[in-house]
KOLZA-68611 format. One record per residue: x, y, z of N, C-alpha, C in turn; residue in one letter. Coordinates in Angstrom, 2 decimals. Example, Ala and Ser with C-alpha at 12.3 -4.5 7.8 and 13.67 -1.06 7.14 Angstrom:
<pts>
PT|n.X|n.Y|n.Z|ca.X|ca.Y|ca.Z|c.X|c.Y|c.Z|code
PT|13.19|-5.69|7.80|12.30|-4.50|7.80|13.20|-3.30|7.80|A $
PT|12.85|-2.25|7.08|13.67|-1.06|7.14|12.90|0.03|7.87|S $
</pts>
This chain:
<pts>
PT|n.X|n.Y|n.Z|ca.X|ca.Y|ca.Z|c.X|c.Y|c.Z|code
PT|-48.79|22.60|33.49|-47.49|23.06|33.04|-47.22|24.47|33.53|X $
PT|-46.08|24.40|34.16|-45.37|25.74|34.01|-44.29|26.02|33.46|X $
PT|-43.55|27.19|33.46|-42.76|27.33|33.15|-42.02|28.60|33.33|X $
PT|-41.19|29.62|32.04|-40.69|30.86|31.96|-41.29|31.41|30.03|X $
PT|-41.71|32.28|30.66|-42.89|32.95|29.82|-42.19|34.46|29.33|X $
PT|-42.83|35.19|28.24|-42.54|36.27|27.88|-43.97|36.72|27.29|X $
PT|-44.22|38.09|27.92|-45.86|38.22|27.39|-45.79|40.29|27.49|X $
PT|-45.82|40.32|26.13|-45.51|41.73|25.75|-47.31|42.39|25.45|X $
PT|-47.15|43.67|25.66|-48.13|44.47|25.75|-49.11|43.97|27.49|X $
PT|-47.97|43.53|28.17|-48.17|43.27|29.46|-48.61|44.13|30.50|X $
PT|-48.40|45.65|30.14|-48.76|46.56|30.75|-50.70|47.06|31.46|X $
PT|-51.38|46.34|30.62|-52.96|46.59|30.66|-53.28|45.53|30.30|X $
PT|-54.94|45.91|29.75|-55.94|45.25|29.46|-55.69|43.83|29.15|X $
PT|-55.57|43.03|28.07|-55.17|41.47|27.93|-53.80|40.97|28.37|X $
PT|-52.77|42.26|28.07|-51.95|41.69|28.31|-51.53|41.81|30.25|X $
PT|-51.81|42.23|30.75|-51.77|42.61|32.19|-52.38|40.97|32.56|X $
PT|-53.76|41.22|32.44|-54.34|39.98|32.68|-53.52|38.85|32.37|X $
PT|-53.01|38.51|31.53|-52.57|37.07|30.93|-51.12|36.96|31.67|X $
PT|-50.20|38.18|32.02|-49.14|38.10|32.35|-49.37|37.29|34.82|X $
PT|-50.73|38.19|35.14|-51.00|38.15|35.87|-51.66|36.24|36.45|X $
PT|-52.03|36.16|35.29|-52.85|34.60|35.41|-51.81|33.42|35.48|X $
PT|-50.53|33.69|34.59|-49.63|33.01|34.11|-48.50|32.85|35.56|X $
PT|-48.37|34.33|35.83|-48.12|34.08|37.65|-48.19|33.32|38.77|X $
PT|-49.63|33.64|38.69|-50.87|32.97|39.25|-50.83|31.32|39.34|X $
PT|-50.31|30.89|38.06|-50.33|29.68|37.70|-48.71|28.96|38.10|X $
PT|-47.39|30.07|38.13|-46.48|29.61|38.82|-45.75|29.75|38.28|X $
PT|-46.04|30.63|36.70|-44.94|30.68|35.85|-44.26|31.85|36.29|X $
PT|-42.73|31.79|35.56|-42.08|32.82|36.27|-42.20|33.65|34.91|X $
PT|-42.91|34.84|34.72|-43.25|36.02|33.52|-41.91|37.25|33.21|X $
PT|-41.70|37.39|32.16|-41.35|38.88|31.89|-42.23|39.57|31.40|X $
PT|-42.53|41.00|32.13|-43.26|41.65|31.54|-42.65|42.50|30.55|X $
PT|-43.32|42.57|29.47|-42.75|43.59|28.01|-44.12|44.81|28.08|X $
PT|-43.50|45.62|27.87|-44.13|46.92|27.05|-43.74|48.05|27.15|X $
PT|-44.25|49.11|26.33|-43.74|50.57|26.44|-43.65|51.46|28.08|X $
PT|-45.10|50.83|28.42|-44.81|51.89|29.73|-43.84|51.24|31.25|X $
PT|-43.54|51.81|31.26|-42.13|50.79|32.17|-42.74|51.02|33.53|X $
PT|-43.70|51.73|33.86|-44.22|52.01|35.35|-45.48|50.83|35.36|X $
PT|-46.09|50.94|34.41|-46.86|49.45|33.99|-46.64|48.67|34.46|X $
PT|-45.73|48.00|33.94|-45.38|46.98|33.91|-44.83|46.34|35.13|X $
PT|-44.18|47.01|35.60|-43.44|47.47|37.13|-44.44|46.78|38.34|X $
PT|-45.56|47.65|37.69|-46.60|47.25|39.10|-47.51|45.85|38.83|X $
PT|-47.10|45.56|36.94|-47.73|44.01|37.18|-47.12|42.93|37.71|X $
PT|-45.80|42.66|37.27|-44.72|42.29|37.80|-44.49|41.96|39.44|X $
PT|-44.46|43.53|39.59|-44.16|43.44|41.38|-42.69|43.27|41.70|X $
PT|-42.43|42.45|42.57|-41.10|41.90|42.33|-40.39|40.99|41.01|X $
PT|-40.99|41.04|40.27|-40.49|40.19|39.06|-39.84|40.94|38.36|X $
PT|-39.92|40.05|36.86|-38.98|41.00|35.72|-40.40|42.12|34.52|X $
PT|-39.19|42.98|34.54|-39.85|43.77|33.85|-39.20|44.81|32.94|X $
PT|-39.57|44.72|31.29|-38.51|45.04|30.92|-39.23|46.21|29.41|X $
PT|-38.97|47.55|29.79|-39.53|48.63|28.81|-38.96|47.97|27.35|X $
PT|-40.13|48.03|26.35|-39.43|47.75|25.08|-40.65|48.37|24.02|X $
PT|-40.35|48.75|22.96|-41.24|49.36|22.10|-41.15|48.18|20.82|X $
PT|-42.16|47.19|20.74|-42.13|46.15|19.82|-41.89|46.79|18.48|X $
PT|-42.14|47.66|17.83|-41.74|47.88|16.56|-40.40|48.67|16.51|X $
PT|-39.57|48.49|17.23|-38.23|48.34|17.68|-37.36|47.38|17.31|X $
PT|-36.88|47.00|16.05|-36.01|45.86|15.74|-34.87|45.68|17.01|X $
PT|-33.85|46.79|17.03|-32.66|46.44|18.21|-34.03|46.22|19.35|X $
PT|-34.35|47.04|19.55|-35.09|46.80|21.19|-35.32|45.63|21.75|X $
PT|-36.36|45.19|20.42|-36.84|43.68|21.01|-35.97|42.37|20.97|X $
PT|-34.82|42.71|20.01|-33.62|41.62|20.04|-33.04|42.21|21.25|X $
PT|-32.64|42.58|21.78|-31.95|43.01|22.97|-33.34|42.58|24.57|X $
PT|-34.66|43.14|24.10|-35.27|42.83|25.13|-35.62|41.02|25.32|X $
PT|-35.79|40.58|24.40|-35.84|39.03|24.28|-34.63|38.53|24.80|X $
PT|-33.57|38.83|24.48|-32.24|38.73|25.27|-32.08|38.53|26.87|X $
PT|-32.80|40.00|27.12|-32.55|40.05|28.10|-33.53|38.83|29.05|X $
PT|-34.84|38.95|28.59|-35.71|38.06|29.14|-35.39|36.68|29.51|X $
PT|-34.64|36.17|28.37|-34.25|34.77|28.08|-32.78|34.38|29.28|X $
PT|-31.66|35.70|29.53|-30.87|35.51|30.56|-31.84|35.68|31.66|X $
PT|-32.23|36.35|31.96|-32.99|36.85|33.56|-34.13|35.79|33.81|X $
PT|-34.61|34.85|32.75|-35.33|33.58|33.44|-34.61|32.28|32.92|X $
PT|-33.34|32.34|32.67|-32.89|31.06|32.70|-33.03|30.02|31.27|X $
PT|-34.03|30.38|30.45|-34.70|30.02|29.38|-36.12|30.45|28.70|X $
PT|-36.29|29.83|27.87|-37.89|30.45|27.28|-38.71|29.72|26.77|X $
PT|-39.83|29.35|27.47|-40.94|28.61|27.13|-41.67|28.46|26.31|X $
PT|-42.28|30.29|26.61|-43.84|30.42|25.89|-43.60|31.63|25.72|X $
PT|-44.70|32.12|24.62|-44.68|34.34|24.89|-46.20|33.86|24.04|X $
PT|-46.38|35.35|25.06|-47.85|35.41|24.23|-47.93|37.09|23.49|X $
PT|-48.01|37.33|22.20|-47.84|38.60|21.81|-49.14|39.21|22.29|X $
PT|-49.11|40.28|23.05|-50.38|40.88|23.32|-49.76|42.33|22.91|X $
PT|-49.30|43.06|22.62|-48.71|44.18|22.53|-49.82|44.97|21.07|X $
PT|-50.38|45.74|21.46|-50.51|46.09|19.96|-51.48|47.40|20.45|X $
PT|-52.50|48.18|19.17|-52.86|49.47|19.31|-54.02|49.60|18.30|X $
PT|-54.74|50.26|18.97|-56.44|49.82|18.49|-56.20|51.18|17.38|X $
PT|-57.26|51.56|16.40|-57.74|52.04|15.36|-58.62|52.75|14.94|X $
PT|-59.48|53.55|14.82|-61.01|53.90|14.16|-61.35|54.81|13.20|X $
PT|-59.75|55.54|13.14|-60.43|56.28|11.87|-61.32|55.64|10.65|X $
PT|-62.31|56.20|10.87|-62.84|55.96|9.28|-62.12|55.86|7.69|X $
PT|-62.49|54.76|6.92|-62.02|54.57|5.63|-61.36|55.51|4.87|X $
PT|-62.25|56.80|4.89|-61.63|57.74|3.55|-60.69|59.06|4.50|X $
PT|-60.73|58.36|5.68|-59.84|59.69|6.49|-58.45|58.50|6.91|X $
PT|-58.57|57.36|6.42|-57.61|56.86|6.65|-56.43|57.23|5.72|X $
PT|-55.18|57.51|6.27|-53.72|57.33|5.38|-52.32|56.49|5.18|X $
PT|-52.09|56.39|3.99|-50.69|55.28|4.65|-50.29|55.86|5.38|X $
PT|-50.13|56.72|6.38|-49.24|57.25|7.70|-50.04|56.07|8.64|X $
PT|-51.09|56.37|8.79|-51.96|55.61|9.36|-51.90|54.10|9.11|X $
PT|-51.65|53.24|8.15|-51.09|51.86|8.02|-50.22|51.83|8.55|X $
PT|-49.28|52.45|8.13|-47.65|52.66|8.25|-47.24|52.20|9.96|X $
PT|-48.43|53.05|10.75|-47.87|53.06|12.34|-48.95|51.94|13.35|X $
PT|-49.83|51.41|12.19|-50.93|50.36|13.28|-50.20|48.97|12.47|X $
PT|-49.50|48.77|11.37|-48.72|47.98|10.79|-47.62|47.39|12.02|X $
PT|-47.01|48.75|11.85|-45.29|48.74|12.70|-45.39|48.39|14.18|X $
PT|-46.72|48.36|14.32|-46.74|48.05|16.12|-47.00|46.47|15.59|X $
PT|-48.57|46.31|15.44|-49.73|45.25|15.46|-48.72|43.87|14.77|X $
PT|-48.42|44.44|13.41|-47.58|43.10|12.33|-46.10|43.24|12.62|X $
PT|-45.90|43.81|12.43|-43.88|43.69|12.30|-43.94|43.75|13.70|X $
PT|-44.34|44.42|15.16|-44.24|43.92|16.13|-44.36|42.39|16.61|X $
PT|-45.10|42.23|16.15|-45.69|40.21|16.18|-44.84|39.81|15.73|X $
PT|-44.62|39.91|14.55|-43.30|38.93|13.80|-42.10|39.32|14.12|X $
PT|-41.52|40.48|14.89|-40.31|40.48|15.68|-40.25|39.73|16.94|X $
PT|-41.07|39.97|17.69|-41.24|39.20|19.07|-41.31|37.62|18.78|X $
PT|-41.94|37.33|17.77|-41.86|35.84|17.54|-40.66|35.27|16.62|X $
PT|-40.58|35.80|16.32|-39.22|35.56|15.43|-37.52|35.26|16.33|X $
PT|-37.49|36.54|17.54|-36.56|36.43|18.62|-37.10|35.33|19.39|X $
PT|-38.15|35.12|19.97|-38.75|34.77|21.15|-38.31|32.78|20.68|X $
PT|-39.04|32.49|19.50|-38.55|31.21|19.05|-36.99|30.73|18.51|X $
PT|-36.21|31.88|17.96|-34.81|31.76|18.00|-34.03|31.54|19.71|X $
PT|-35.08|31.53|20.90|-34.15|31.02|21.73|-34.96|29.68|22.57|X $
PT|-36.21|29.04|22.08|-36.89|28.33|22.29|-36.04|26.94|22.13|X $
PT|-36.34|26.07|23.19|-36.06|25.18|23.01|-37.54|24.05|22.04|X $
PT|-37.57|22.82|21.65|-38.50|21.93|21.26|-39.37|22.00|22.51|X $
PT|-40.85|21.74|22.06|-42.08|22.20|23.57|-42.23|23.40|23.50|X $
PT|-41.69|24.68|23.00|-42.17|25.96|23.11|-43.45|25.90|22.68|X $
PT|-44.14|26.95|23.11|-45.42|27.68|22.35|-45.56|29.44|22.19|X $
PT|-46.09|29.62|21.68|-46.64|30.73|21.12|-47.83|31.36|21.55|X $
PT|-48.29|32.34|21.41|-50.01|32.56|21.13|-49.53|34.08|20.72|X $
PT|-50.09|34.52|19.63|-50.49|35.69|18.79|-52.01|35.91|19.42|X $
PT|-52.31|37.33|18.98|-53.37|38.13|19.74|-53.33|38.30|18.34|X $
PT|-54.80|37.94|17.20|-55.86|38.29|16.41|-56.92|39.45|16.93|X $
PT|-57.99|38.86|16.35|-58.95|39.74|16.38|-60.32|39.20|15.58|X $
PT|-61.22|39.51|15.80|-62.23|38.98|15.08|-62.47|39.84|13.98|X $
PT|-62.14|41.13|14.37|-61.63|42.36|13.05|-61.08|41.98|11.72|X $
PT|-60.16|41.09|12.21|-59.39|40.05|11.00|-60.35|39.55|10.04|X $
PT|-61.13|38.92|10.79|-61.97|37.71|10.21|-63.20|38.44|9.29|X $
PT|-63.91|39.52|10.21|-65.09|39.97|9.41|-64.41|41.57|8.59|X $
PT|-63.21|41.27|9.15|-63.10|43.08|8.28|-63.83|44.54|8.64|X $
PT|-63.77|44.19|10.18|-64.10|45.41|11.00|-65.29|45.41|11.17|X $
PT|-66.22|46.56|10.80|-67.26|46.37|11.53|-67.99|46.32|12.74|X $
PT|-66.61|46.78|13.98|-67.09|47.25|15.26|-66.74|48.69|15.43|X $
PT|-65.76|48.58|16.03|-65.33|49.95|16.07|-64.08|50.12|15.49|X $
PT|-62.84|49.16|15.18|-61.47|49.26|15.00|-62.05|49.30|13.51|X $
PT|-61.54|49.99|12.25|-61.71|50.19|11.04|-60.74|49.42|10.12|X $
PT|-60.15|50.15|8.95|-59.92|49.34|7.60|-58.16|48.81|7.86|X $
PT|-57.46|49.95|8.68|-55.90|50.20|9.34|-56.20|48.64|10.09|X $
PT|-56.81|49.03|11.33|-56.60|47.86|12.52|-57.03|46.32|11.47|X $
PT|-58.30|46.57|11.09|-58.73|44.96|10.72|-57.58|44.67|9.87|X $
PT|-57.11|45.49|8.57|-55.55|44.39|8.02|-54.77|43.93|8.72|X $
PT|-54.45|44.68|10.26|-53.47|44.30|10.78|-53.93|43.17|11.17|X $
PT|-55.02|42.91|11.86|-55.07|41.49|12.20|-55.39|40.52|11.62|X $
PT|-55.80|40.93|10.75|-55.96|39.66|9.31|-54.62|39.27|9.02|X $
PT|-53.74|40.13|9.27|-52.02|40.01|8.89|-51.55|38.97|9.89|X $
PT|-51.90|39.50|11.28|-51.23|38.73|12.41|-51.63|37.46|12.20|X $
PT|-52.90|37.15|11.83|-53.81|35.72|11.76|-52.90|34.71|11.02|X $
PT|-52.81|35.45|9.89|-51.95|35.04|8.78|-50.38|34.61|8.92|X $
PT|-49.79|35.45|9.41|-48.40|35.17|9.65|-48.14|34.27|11.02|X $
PT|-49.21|34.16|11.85|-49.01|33.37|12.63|-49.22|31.85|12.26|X $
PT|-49.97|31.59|11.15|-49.93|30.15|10.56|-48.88|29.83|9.53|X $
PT|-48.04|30.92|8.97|-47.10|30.85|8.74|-45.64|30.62|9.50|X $
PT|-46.03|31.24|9.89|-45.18|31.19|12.16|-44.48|29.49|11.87|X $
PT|-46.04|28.97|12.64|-46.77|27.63|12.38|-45.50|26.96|11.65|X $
PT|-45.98|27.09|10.23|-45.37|25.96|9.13|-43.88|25.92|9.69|X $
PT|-43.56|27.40|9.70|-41.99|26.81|9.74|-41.19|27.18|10.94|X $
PT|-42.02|26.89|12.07|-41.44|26.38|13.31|-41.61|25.09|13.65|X $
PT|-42.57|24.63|13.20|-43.13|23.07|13.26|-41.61|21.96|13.53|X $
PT|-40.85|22.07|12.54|-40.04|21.09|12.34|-39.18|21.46|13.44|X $
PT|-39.09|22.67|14.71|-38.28|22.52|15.50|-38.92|22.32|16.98|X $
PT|-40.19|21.98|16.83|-41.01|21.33|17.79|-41.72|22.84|18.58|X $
PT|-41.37|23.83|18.22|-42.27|25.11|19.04|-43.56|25.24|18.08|X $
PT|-44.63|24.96|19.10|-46.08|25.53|18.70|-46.78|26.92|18.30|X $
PT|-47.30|26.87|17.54|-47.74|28.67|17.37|-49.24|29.15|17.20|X $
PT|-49.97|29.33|17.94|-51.46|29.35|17.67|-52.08|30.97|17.74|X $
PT|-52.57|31.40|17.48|-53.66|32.53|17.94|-54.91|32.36|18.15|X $
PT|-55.37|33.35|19.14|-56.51|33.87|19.68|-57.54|35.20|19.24|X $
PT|-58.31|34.75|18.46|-59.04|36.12|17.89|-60.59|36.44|18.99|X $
PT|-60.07|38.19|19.53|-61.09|38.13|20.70|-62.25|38.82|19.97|X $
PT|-63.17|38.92|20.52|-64.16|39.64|19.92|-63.82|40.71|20.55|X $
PT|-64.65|41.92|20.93|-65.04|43.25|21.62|-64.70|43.20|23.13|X $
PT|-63.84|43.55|23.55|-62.96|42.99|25.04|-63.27|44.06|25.86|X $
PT|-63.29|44.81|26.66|-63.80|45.92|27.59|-62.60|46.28|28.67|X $
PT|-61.56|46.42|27.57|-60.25|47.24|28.24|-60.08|48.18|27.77|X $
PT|-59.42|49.33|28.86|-58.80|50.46|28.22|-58.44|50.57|26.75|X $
PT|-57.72|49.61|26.17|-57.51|49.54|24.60|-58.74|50.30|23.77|X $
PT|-60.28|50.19|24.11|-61.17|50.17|23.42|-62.47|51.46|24.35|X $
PT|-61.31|52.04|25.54|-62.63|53.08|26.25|-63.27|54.18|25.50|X $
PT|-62.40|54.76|24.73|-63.00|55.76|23.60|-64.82|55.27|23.07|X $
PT|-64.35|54.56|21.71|-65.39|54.03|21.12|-66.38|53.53|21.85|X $
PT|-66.44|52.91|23.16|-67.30|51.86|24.03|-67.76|53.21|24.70|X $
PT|-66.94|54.31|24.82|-67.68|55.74|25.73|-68.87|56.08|25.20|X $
PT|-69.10|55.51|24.10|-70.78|56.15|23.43|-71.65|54.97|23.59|X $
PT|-72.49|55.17|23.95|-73.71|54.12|24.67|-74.40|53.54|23.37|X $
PT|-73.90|53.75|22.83|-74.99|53.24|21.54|-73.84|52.32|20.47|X $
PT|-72.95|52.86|20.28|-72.26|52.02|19.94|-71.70|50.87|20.85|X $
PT|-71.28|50.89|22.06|-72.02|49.62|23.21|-72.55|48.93|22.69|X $
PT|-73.96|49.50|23.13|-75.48|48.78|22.87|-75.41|47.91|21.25|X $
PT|-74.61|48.73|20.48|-74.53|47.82|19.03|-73.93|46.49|19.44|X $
PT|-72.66|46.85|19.78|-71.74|45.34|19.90|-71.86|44.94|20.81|X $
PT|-72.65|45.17|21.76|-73.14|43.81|22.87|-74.67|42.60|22.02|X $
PT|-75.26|43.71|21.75|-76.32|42.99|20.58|-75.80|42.48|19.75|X $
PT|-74.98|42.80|19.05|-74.14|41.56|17.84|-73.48|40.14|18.94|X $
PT|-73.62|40.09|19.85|-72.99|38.54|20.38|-74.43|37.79|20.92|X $
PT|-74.84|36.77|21.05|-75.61|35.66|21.78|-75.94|35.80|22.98|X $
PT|-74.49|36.24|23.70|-74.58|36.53|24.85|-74.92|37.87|25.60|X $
PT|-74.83|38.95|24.55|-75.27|40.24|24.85|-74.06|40.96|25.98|X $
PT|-72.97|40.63|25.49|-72.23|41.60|26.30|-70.73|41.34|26.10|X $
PT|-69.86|41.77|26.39|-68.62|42.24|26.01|-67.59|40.80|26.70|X $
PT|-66.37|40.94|26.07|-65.57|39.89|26.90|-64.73|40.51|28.00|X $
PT|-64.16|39.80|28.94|-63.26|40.77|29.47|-62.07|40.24|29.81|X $
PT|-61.09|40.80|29.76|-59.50|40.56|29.78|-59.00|39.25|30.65|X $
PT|-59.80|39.28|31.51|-59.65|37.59|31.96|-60.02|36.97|31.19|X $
PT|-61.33|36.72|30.94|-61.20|35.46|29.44|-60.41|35.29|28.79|X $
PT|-59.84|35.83|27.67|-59.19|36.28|26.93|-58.08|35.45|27.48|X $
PT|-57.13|36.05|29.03|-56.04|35.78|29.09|-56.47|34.12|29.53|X $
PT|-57.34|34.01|29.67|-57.49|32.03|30.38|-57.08|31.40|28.88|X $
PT|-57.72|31.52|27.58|-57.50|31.32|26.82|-56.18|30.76|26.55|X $
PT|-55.36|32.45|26.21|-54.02|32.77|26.10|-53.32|31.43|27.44|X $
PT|-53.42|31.42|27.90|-52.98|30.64|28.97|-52.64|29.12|28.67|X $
PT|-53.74|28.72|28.62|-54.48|27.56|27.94|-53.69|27.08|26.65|X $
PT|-53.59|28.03|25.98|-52.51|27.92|24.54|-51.48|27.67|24.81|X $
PT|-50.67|28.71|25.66|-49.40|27.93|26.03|-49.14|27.12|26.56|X $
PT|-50.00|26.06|27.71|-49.98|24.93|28.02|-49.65|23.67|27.37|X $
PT|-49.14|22.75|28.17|-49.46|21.74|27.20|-50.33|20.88|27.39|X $
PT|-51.53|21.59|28.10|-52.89|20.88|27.52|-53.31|21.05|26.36|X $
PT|-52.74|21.97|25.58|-53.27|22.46|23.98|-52.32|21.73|23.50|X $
PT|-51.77|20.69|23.37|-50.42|20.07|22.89|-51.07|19.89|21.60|X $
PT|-52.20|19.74|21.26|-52.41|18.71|19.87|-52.31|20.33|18.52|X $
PT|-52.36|21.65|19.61|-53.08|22.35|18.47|-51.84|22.99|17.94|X $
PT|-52.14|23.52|16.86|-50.64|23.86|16.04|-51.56|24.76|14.85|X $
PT|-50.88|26.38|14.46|-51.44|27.12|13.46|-52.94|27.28|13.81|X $
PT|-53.59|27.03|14.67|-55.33|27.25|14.92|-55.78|28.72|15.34|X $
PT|-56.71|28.99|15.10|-57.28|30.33|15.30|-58.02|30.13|16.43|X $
PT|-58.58|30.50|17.33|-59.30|30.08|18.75|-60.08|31.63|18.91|X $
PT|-61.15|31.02|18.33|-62.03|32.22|18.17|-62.84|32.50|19.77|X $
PT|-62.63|33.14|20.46|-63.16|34.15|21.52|-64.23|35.39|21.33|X $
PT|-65.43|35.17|21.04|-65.91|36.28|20.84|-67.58|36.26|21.25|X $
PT|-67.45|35.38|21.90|-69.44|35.55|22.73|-70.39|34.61|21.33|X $
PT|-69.54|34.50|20.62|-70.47|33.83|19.98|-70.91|34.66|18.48|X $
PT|-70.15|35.98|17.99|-70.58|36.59|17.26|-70.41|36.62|15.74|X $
PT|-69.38|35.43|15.71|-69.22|35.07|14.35|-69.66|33.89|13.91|X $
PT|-69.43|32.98|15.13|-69.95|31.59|14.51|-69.72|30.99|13.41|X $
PT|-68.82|30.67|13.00|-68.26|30.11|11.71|-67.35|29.10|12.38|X $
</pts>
């Protein structure tokens, strides 16, 4: 399957990749995200369109635009979002407030527009986290892991009540990915060395996986799956 795609936080690490694979594969992509030179050069000659997801007008206007400039809308994969680490007791609601307004209300704006112009056959894919699931414990802290416990969540909500208009909605929770998103924390060798030892496989994922995944979801070789979590992570949760 191909098609016309929308895949925000397109600028880098997962989302670069996934926008790039989806190409690759023949789909015709809009790229979404803040940095507009980004995006520009993933694109190439394609579309590419600056938008700041926790932007109510923005992203109704950028979904807009996406949806005229490819004719219709397939699939989007939310990749857009912003990593975390303050520690627990140095954390503040300022600090919810702005990994919230990207990570959750970004997700549920983009999906919310993105399926208001979907025809029946759409899909989805939300960007989780395994943060979600265990409640941090790598490097992203108490801010990031709600958010993706949130996204997890509202994306099976997504789910329920898109169902009856035939668009699919699934997420992907990655483990420890080895993009820019995460160079800080991964800059100390020991914290590395921790979260490559917490997986089976002893080492990190990287933004291609991830986006094959993402890919894969919006296909309709995943036709059967609907509200599923598609855990990506070397093996480190196993549940």
């Amino acid at each position: 399957m191909s098609g016309r795609a929308v895949v925000t936080g397109a600028g880098s690490g997962i989302g670069a990749a996934t926008a790039r694979l989806l190409m690759a594969e023949g789909w015709r992509v809009a790229c979404l995200d803040r940095d507009a030179a980004a995006i520009q050069a993933i694109a190439e000659d394609g579309l590419a369109i600056p938008v700041d997801v926790a932007n109510e007008v923005a992203v109704v206007a950028a979904m807009r635009a996406a949806y005229e400039a490819l004719g219709g809308l397939d699939a989007m994969a939310t990749c857009a979002g912003i990593y975390e680490t303050t520690p627990f007791f140095q954390s503040t609601a300022e600090t919810f407030r702005r990994v919230h307004d990207i990570n959750v209300i970004g997700t549920f704006l983009c999906i919310r527009e993105a399926a208001g112009l979907m025809q029946r056959g759409g899909r989805i894919c939300t960007v989780g986290s395994v943060a979600g699931l265990r409640g941090g414990g790598l490097a992203g802290n108490v801010s990031y892991a709600a958010s993706k416990g949130a996204v997890m969540t509202m994306t099976k909500s997504a789910a329920r009540e898109l169902a009856p208009l035939g668009i699919a909605v699934n997420t992907v929770a990655p483990g420890m990915i080895d993009t820019p998103f995460v160079t800080t924390p991964l800059s100390d060798p020991t914290i590395r060395a921790r979260i490559e030892g917490m997986t089976p496989l002893s080492r990190l994922g990287t933004a291609e996986e991830i986006a094959a995944v993402i890919t894969w979801l919006l296909s309709d070789r995943a036709s059967y799956l609907h509200g599923a979590t598609v855990v990506a992570d070397g093996g480190m949760v196993m549940y």
